[in-house]
N, C-alpha and C positions, 0 to 999 in steps of 0.2 A: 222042747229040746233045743237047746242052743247052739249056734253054728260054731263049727271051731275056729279059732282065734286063725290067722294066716302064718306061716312060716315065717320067720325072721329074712328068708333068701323068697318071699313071693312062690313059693311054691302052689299052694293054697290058691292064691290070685290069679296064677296060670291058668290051672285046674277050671276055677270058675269061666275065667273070659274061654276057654275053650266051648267050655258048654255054653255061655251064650253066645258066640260062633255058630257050635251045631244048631242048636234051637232059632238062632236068626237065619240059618241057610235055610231051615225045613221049610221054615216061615215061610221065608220066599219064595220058593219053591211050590208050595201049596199057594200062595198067593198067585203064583202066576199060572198055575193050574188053572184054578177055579175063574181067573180072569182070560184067560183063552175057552175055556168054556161059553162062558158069557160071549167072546167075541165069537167065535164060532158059531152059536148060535142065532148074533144077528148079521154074521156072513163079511165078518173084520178078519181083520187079523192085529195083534196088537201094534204091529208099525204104523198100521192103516190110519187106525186110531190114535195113536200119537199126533198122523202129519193129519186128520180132522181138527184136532182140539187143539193143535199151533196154528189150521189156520182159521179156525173159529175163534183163536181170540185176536189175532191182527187185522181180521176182518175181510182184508185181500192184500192181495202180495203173487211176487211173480215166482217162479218154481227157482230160479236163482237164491230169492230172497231166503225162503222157504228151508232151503238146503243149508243156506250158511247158518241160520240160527239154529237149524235141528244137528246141526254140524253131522251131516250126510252129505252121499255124493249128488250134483246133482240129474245126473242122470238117473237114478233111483228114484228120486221124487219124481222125476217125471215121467217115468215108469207107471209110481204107481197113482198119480194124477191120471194118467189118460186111463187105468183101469176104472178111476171111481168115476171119472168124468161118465166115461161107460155105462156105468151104472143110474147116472143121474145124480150124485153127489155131490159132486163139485161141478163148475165149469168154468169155460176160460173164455176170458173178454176182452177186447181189444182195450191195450194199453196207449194211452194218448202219449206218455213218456216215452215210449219206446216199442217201435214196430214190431220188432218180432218177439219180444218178451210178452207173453200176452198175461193179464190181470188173471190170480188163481180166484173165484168165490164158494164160498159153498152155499150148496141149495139150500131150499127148503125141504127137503127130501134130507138131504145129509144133518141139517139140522135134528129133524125130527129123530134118525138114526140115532146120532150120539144122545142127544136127548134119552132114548130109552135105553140105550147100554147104561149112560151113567144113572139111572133109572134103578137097572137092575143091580149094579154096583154096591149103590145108595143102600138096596133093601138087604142083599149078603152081609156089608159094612154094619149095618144097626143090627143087625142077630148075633155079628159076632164082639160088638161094641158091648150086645146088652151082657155077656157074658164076662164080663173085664169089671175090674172093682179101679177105678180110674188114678187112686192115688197107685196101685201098684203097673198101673200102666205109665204112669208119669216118671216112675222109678227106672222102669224098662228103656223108657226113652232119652230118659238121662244117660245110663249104664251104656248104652250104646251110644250116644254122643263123644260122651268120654272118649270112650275105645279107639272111634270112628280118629277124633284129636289126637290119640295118643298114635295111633296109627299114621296118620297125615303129620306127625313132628317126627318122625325115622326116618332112616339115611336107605333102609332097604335091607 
């Protein structure tokens, strides 16, 4: 069956990007479901896990530092720094630049944490990867970029 040709006035084209609107909300929505599960499970939360994985890849940094890149406040970070600290996740280490700023690291504990969250990530992503026919994923991801462009060139 053939799809029908578009309105002359984009009606048609509204229509469509509507539905991938809904269908990309739901998405997300189920994606962040199922990814607060997984956190939940290994006793995260997904903010937790955002400021592990910014500071697992700068290696160490100070809860200042932390904050302006995750562009949070920083008391927040340091919130929930002395939680994980707490837990053995991270820790803080005298910083030789600067006395009271002390050096954020994470453990080998907190390593092995994200390690298996993105573990469990990794095996939901490949079940739902294997289910996708990749040229029409490729399609999807274009169609949303577009959108995304056409959205970010508007006055509002």
């Amino acid at each position: 069956m053939n799809s029908p040709l578009p309105a002359a006035d984009g009606r048609q084209s509204i229509l469509e990007l509507n539905r991938l609107i809904a269908v990309a909300r739901r998405f997300n929505q189920e994606l962040e479901e199922v990814g607060e599960r997984i956190m939940t499970h290994h006793g995260l939360t997904p903010p937790q896990r955002s400021l592990l994985l910014a500071l697992r890849k700068l290696r160490t940094c100070t809860v200042p530092q932390l904050a302006r890149r995750r562009e949070v406040s920083r008391q927040y970070v340091q919130v929930t720094m002395n939680a994980l600290e707490q837990r053995g996740l991270v820790e803080f280490r005298a910083n030789p630049e600067h006395k009271r700023s002390r050096l954020l690291v994470l453990t080998d504990r907190g390593e092995a944490l994200l390690l298996a969250v993105m573990a469990r990530e990794g095996e939901v992503l490949q079940k739902v990867a294997a289910r996708l026919d990749s040229q029409e994923a490729k399609v999807a991801v274009r169609a949303l970029e577009l959108a995304g462009k056409g959205l970010a060139a508007t006055e509002g």
